[in-house]
PyMOL Python script that loads the backbone (N, CA, C, O; Angstrom):
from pymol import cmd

cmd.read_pdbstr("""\
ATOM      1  N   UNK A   1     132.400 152.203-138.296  1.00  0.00           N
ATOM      2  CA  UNK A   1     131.379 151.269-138.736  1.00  0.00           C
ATOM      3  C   UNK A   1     131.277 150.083-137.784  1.00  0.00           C
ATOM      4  O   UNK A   1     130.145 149.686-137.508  1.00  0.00           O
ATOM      5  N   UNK A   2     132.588 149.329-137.126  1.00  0.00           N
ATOM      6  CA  UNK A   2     132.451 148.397-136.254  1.00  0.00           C
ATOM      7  C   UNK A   2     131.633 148.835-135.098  1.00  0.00           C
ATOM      8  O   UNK A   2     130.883 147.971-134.644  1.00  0.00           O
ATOM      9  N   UNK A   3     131.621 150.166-134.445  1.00  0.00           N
ATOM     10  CA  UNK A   3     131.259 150.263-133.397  1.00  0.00           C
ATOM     11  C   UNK A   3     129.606 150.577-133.254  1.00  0.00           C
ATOM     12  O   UNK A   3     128.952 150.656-132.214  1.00  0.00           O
ATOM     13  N   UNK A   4     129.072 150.756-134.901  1.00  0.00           N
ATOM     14  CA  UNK A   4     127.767 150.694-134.790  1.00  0.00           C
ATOM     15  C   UNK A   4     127.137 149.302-135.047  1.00  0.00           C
ATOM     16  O   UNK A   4     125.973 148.931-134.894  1.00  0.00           O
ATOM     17  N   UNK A   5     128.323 148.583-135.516  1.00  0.00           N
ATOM     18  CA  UNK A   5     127.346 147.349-135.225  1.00  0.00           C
ATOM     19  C   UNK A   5     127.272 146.592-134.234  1.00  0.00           C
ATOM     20  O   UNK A   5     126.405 145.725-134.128  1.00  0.00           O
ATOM     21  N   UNK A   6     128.173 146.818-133.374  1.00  0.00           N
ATOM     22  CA  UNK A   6     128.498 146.253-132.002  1.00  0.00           C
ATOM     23  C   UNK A   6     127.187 146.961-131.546  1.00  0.00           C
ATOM     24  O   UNK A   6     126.143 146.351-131.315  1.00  0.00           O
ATOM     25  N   UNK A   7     127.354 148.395-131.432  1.00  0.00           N
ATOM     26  CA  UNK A   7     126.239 148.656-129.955  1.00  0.00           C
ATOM     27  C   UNK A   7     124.804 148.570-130.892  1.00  0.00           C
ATOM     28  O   UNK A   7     123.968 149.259-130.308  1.00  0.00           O
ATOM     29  N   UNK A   8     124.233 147.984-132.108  1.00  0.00           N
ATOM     30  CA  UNK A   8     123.215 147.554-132.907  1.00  0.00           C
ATOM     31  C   UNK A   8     123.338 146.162-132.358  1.00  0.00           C
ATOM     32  O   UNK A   8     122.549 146.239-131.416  1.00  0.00           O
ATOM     33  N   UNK A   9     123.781 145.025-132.335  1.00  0.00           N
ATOM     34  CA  UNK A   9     124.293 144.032-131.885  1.00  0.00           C
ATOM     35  C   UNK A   9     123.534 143.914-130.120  1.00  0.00           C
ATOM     36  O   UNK A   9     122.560 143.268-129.734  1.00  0.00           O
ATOM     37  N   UNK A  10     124.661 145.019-129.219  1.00  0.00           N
ATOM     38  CA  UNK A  10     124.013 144.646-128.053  1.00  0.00           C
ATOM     39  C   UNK A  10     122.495 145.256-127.652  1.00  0.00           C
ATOM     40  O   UNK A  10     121.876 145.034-126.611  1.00  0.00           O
ATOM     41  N   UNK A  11     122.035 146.188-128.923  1.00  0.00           N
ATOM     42  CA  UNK A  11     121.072 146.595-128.410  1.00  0.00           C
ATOM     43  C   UNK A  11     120.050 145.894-128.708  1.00  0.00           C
ATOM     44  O   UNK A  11     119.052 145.844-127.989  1.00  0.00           O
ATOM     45  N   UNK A  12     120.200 145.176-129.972  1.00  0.00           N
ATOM     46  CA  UNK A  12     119.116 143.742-130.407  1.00  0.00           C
ATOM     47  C   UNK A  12     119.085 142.328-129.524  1.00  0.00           C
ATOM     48  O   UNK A  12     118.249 141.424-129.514  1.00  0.00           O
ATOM     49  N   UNK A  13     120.679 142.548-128.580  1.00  0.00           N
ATOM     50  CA  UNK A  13     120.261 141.375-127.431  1.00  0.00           C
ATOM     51  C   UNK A  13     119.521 141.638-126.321  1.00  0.00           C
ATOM     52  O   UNK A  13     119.010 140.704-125.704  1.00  0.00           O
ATOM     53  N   UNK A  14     119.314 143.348-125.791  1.00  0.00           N
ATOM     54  CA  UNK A  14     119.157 143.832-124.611  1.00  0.00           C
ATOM     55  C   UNK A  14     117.756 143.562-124.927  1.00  0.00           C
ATOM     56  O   UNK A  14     117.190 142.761-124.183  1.00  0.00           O
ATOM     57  N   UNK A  15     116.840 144.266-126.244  1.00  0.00           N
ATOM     58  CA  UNK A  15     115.784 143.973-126.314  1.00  0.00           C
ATOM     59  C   UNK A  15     115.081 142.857-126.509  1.00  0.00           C
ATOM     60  O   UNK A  15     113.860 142.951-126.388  1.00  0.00           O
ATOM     61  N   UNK A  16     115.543 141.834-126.779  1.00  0.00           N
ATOM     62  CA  UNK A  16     115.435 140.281-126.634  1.00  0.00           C
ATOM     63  C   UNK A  16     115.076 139.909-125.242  1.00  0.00           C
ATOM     64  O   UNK A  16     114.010 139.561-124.732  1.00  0.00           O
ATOM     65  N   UNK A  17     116.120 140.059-124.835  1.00  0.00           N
ATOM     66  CA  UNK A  17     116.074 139.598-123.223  1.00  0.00           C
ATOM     67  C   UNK A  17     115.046 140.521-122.732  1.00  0.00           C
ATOM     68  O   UNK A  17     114.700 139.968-121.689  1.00  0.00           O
ATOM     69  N   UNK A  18     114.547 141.283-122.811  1.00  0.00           N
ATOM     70  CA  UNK A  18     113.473 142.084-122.268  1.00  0.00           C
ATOM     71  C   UNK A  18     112.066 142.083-122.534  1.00  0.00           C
ATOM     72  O   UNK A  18     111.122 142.560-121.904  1.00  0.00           O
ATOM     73  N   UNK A  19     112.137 141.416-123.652  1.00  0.00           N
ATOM     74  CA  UNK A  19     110.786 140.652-124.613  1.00  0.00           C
ATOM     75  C   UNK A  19     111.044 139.249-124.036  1.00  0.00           C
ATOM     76  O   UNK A  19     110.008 138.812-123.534  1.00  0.00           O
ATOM     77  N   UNK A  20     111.791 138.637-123.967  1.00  0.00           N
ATOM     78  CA  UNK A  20     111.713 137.525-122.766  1.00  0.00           C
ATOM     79  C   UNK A  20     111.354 137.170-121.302  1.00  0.00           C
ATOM     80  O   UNK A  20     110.862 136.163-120.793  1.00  0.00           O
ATOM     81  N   UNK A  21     111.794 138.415-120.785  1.00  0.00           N
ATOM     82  CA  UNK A  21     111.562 138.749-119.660  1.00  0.00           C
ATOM     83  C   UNK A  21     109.543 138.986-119.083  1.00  0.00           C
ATOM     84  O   UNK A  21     108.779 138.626-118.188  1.00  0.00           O
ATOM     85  N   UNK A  22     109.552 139.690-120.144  1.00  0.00           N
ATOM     86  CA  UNK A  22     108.556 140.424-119.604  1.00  0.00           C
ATOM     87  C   UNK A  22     107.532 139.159-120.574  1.00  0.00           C
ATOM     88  O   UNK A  22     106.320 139.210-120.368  1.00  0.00           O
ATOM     89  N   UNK A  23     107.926 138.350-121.334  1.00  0.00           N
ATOM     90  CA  UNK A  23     107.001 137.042-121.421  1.00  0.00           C
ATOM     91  C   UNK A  23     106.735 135.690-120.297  1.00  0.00           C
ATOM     92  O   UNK A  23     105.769 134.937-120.173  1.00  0.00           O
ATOM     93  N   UNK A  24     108.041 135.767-119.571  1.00  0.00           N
ATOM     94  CA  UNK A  24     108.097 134.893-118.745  1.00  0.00           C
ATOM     95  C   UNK A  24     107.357 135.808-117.236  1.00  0.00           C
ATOM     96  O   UNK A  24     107.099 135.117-116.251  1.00  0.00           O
ATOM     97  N   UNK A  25     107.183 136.731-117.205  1.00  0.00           N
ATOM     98  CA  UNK A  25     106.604 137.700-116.441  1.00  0.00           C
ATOM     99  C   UNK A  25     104.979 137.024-116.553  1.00  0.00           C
ATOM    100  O   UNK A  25     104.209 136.460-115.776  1.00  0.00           O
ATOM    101  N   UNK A  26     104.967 137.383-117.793  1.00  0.00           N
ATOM    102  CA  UNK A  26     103.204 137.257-117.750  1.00  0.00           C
ATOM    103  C   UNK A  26     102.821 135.980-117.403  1.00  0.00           C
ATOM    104  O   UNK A  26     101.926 135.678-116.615  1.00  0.00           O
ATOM    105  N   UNK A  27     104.015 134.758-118.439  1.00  0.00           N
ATOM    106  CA  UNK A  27     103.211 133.598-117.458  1.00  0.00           C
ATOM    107  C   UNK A  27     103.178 132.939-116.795  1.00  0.00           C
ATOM    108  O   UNK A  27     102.562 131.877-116.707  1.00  0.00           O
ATOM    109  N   UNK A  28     104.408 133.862-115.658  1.00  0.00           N
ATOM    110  CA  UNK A  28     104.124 133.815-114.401  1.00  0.00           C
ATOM    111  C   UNK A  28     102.778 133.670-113.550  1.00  0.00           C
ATOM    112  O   UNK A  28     102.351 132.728-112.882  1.00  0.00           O
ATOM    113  N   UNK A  29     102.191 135.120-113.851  1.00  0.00           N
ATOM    114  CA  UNK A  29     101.084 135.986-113.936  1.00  0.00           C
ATOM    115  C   UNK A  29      99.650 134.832-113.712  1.00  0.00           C
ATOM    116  O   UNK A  29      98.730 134.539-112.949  1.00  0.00           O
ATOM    117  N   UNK A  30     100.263 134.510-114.936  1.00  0.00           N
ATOM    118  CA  UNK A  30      98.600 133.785-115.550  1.00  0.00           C
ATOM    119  C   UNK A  30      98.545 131.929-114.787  1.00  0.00           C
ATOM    120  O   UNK A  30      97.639 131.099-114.710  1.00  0.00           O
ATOM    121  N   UNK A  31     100.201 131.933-114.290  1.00  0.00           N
ATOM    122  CA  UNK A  31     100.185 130.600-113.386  1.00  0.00           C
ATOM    123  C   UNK A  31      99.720 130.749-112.287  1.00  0.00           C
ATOM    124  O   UNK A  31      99.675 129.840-111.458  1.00  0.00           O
ATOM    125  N   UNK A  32      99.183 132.222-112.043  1.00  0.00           N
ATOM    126  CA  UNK A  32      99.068 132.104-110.584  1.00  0.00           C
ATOM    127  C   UNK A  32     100.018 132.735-109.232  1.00  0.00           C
ATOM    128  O   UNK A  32      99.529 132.820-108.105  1.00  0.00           O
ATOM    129  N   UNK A  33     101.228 133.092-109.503  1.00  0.00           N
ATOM    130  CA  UNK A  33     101.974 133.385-109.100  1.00  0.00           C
ATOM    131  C   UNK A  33     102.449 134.536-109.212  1.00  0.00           C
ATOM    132  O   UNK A  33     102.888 135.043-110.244  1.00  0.00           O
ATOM    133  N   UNK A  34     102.328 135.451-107.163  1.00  0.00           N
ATOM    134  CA  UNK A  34     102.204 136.780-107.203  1.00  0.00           C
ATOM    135  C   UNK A  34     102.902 137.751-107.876  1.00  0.00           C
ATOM    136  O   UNK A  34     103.606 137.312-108.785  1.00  0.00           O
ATOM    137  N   UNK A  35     102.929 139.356-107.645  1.00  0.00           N
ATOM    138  CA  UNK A  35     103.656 139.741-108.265  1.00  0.00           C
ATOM    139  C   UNK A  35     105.235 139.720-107.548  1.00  0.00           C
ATOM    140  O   UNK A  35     105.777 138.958-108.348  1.00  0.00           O
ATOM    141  N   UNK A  36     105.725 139.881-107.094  1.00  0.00           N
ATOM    142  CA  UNK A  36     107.068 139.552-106.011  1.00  0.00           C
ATOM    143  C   UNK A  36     107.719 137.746-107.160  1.00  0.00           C
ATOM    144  O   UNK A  36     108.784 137.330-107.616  1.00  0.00           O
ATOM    145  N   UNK A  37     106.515 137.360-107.125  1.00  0.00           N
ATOM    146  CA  UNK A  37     107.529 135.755-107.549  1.00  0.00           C
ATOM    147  C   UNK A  37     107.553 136.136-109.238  1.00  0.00           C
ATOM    148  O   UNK A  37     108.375 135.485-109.882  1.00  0.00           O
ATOM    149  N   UNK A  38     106.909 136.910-109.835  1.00  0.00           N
ATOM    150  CA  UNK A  38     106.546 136.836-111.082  1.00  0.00           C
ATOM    151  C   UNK A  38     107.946 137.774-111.557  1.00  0.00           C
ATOM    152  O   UNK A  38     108.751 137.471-112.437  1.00  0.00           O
ATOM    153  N   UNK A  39     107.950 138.639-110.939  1.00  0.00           N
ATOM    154  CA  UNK A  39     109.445 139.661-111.424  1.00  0.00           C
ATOM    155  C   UNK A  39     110.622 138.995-110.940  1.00  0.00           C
ATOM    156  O   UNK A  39     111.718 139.225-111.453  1.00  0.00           O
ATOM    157  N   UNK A  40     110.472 138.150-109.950  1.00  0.00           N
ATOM    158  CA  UNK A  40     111.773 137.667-109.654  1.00  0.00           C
ATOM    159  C   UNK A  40     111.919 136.099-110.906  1.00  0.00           C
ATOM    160  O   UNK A  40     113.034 135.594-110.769  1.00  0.00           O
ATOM    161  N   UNK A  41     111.245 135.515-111.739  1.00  0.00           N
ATOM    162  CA  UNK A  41     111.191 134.906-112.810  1.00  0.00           C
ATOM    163  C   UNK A  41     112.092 135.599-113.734  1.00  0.00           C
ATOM    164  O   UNK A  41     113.210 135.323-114.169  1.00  0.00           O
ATOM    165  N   UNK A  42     110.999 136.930-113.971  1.00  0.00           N
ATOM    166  CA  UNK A  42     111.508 137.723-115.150  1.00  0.00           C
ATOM    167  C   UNK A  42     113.190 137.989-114.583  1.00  0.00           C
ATOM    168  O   UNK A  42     114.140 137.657-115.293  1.00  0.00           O
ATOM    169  N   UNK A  43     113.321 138.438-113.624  1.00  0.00           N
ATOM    170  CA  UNK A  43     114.863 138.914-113.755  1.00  0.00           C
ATOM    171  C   UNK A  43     115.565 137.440-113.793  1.00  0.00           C
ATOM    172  O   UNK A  43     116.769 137.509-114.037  1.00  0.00           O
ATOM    173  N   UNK A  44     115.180 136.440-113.648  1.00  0.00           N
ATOM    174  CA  UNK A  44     116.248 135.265-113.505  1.00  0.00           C
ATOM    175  C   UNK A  44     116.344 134.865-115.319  1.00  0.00           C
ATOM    176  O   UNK A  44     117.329 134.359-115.857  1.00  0.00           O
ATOM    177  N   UNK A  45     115.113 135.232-115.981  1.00  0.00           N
ATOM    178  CA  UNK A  45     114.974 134.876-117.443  1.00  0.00           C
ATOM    179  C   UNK A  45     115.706 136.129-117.784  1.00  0.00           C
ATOM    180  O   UNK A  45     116.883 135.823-117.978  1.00  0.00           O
ATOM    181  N   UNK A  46     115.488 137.606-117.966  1.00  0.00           N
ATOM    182  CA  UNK A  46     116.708 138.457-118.935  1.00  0.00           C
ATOM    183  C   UNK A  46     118.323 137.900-118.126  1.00  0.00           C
ATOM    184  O   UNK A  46     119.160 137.641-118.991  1.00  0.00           O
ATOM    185  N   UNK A  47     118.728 137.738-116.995  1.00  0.00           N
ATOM    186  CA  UNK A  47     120.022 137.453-116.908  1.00  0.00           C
ATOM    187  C   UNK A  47     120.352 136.254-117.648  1.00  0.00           C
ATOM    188  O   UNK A  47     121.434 136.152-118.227  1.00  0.00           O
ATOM    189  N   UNK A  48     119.356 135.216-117.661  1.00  0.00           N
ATOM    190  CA  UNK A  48     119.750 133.974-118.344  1.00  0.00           C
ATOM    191  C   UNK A  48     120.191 134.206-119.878  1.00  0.00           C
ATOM    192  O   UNK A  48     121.196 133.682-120.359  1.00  0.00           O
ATOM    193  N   UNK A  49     119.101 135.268-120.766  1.00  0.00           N
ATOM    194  CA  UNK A  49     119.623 135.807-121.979  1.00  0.00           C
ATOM    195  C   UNK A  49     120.473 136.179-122.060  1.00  0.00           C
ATOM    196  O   UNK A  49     121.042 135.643-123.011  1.00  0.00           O
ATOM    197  N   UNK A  50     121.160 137.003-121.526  1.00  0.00           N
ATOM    198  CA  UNK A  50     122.183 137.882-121.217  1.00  0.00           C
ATOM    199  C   UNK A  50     123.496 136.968-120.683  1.00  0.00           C
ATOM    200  O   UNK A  50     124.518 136.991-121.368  1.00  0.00           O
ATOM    201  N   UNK A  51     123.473 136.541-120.026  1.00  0.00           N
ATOM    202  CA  UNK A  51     124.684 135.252-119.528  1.00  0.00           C
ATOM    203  C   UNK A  51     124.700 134.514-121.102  1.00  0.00           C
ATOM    204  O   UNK A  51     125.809 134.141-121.485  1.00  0.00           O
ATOM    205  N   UNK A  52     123.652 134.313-121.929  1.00  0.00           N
ATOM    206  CA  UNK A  52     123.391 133.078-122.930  1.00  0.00           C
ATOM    207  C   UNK A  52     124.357 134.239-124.071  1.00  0.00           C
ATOM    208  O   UNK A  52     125.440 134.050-124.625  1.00  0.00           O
ATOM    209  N   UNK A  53     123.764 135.010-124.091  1.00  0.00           N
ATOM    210  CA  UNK A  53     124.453 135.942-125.388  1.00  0.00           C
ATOM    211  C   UNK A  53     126.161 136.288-125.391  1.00  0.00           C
ATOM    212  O   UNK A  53     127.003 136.457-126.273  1.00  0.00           O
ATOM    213  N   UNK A  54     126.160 136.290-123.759  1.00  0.00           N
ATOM    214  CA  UNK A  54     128.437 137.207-124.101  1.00  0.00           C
ATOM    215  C   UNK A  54     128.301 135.474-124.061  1.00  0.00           C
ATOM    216  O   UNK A  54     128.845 135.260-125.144  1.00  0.00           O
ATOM    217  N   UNK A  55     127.935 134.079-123.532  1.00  0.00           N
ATOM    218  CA  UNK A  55     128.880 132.983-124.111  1.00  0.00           C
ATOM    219  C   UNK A  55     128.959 132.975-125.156  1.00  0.00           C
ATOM    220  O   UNK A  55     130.091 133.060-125.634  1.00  0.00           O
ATOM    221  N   UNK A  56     127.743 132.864-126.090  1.00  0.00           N
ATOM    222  CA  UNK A  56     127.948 132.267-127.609  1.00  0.00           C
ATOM    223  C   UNK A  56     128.623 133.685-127.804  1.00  0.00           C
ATOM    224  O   UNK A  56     129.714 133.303-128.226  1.00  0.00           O
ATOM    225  N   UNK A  57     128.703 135.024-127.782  1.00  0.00           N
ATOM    226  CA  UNK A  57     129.533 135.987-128.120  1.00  0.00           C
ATOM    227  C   UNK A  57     131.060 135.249-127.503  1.00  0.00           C
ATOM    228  O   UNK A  57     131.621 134.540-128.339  1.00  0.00           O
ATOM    229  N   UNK A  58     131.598 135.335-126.444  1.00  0.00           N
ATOM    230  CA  UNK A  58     132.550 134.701-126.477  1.00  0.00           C
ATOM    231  C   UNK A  58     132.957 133.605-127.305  1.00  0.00           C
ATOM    232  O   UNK A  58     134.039 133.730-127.880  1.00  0.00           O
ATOM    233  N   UNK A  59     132.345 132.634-127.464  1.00  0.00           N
ATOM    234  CA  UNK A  59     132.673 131.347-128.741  1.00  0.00           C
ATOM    235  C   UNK A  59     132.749 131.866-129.821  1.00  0.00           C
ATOM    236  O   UNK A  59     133.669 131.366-130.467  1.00  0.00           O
ATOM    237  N   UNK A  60     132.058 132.886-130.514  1.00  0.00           N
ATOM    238  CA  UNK A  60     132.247 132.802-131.678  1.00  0.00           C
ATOM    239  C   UNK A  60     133.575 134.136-131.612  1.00  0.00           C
ATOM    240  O   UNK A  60     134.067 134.606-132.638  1.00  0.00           O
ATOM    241  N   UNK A  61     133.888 134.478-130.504  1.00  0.00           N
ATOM    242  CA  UNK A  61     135.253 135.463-131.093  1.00  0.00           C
ATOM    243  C   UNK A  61     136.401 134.718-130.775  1.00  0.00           C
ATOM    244  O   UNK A  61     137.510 135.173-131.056  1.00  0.00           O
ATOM    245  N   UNK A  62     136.275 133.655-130.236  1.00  0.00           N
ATOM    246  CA  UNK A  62     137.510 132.592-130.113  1.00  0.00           C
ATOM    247  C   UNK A  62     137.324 132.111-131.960  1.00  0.00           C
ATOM    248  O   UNK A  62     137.911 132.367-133.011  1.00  0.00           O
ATOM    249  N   UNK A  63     136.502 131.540-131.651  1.00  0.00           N
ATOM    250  CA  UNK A  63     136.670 131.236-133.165  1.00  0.00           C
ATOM    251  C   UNK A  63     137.133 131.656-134.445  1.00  0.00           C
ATOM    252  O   UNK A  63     137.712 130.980-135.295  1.00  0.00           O
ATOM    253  N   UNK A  64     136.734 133.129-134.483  1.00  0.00           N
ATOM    254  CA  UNK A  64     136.612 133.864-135.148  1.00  0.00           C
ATOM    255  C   UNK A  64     138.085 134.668-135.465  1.00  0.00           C
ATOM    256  O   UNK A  64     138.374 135.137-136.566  1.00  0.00           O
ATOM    257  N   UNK A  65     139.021 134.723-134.149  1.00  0.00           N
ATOM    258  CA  UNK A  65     140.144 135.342-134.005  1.00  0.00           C
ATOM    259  C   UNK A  65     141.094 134.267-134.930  1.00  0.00           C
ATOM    260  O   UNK A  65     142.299 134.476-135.074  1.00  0.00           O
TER     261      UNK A  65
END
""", "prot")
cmd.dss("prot")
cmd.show_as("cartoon", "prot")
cmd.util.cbc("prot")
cmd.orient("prot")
């Protein structure tokens, strides 16, 4: 049971960050800014989710332990 909520868990962060991504993509897009600068946004926004999620995952298993 733990291990389905873990990979339920990372799979509700992966798709987050990817619905982020691909928002900061578009308004890129709509600023004006080609496609080359617009994906390189998006990948700096899902890593930022992704860096943002194992910290507060890290904090709360310090805590938590």
């Amino acid at each position: 049971m733990t291990v389905a909520v873990v990979l339920l868990a990372v799979a509700l962060v992966v798709v987050v960050a990817l619905l982020a991504a691909a928002g900061a993509c578009k308004l890129a897009r709509l600023d004006g800014a080609t496609y080359p600068a617009a994906l390189t946004r998006a990948a700096v926004t899902f890593a930022a989710v992704i860096t943002l999620a194992t910290a507060v995952a890290g904090a709360l298993a310090t805590l938590l332990a």
